[in-house]
C-alpha positions in Angstrom: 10.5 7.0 -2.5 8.7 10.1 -1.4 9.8 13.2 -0.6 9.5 12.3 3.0 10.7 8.9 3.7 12.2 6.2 1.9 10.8 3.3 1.1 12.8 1.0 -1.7 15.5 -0.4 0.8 13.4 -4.0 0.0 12.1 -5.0 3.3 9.4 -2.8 5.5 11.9 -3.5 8.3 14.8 -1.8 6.3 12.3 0.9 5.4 12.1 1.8 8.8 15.7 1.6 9.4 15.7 4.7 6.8 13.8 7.2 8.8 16.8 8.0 10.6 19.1 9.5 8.1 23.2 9.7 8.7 22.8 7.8 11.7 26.9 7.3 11.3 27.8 11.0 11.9 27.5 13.2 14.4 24.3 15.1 13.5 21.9 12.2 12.6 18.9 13.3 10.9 15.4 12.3 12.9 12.6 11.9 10.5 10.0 10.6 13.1 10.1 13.5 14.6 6.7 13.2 16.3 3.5 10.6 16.0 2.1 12.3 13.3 5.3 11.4 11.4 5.2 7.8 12.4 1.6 7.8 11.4 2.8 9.0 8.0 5.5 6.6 7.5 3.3 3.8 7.9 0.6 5.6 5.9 3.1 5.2 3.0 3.7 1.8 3.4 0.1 1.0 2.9 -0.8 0.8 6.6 -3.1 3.2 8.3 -2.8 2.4 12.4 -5.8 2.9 14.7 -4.3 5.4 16.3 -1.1 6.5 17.4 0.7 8.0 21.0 3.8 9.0 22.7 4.5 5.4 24.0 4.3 4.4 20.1 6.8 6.7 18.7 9.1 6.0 21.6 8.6 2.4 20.6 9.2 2.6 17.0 12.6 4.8 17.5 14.2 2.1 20.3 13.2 -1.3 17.8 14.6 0.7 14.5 18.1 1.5 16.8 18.1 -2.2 17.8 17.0 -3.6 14.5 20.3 -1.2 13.0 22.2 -2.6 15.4 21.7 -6.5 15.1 21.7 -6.1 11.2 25.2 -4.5 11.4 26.6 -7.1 13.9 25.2 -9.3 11.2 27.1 -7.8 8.3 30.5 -7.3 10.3 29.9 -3.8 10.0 30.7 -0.6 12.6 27.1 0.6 13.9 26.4 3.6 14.5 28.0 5.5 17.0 25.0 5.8 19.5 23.8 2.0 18.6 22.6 0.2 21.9 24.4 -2.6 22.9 24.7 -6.1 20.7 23.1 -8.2 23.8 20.5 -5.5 25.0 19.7 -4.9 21.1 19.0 -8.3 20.1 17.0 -8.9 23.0 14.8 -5.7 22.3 14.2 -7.3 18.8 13.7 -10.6 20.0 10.6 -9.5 22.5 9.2 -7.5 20.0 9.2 -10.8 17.3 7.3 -13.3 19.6 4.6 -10.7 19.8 3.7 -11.8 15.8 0.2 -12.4 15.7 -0.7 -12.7 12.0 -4.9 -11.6 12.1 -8.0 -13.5 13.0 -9.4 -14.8 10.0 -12.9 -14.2 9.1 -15.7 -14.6 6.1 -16.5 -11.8 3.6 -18.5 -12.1 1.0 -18.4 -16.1 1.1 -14.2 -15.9 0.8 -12.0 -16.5 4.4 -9.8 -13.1 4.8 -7.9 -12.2 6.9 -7.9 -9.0 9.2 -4.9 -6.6 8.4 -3.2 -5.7 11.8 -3.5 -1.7 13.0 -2.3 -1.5 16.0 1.2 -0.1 15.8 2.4 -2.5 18.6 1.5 -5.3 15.7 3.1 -3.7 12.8 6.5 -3.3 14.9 6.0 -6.9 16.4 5.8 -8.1 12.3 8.5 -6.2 11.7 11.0 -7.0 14.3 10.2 -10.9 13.2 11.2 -9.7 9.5 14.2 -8.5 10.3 15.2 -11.8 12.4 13.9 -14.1 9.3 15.8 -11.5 7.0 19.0 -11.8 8.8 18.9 -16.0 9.2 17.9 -17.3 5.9 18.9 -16.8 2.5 17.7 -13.0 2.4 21.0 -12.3 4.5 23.7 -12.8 1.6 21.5 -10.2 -0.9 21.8 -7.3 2.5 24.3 -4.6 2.0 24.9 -0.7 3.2 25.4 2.4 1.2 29.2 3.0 0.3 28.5 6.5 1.3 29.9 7.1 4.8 28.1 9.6 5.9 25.0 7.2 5.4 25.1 3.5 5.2 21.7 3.2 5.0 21.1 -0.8 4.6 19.2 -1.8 1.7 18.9 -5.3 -0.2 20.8 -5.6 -3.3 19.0 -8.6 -5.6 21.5 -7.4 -8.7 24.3 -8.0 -6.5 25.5 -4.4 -8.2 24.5 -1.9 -6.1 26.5 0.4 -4.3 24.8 3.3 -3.3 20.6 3.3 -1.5 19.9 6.0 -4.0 20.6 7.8 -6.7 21.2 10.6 -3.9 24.4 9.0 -2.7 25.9 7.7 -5.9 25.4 11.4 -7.8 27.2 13.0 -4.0 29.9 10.5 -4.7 30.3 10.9 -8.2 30.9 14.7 -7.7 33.2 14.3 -4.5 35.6 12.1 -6.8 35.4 14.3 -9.6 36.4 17.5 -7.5 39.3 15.5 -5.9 40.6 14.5 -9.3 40.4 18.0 -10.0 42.5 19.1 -7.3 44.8 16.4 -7.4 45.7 17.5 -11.4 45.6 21.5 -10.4 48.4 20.4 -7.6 50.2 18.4 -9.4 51.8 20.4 -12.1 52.9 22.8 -9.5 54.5 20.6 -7.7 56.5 19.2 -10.7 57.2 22.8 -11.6 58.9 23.2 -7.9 60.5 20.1 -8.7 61.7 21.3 -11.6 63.0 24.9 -10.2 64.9 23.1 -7.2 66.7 20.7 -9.8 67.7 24.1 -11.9 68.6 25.6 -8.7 71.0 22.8 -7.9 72.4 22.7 -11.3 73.5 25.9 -10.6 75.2 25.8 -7.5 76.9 22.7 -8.5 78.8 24.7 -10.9 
């Protein structure tokens, strides 16, 4: 992880998911919030694109909304609350996958390589096919969301333990139980002592 964007949800795909933060309440954080960002994000995945525009960005925000969506459908989970439609969704992710191309091969050095894809179109294409593999073979079972409610960010659990995407979540949790069990015993022996002071108050009128 950096202090910018996420990246251990397990899949590039999911990574991307993650650059929209609380996407479940009602002030979603936007962390793409221009091309330079985008550029960033997949800078720290180990890609640097050509170059980057507008029509990019606005790209890479409507395939991670329709990517969300499908995975959710998937899991039998609420999306979000702005979430594009199941049909219109899949079919966003479904024309981006058949635009895969994988590289033209070529010699170096006496060795056959292959030529890493920069334009952004590619990387979305590649990653709109992962998520479609992801969510169809035996990746699916392993793909889980956040028990935080305010973020559900999708991530793949291979320990089949996990609960929370970060240690973020899980310490917010951790504190929001341990302040309601603190309420809950503050409240509690005042309400047995006005339990308490009714029965003596009955007692006496009974007499």
């Amino acid at each position: 992880m950096s202090g910018e964007f996420v990246y251990d949800a397990g899949e590039p795909w999911l990574n991307l998911l993650a650059t929209r933060a609380r996407s479940w309440t009602s002030a979603p954080r936007e962390r793409l919030v221009d091309e330079a960002a985008l550029g960033r994000w997949l800078e720290g995945g180990g890609v640097r694109p050509a170059r980057m525009s507008r029509e990019d960005l606005a790209a890479a925000r409507e395939l991670r909304e329709a990517m969300r969506a499908v995975a959710c459908t998937q899991l039998g989970i609420s999306s979000a609350p702005d979430a594009p439609r199941r049909p219109a969704a899949l079919e966003v992710v479904n024309n981006w996958a058949v635009r895969r191309h994988p590289g033209r091969a070529r010699w170096a050095h006496g060795s056959l390589i292959r030529t890493q894809v920069r334009s952004v179109s590619q990387i979305l294409a590649r990653l709109a096919d992962d998520c479609l593999t992801c969510l169809t073979d035996h990746a699916h079972p392993a793909l889980d969301a956040c028990a935080d409610t305010e973020c559900r960010m999708l991530f793949l659990d291979t320990t089949g333990r996990r609960r929370y995407c970060g240690d973020n979540c899980a310490v917010r949790n951790r504190v929001r139980r341990h302040r309601a069990k603190s309420v809950s015993e503050v409240l509690m022996p005042a309400r047995q002592d006005g339990s308490e002071q009714g029965a003596r108050r009955g007692g006496r009128v009974s007499r």
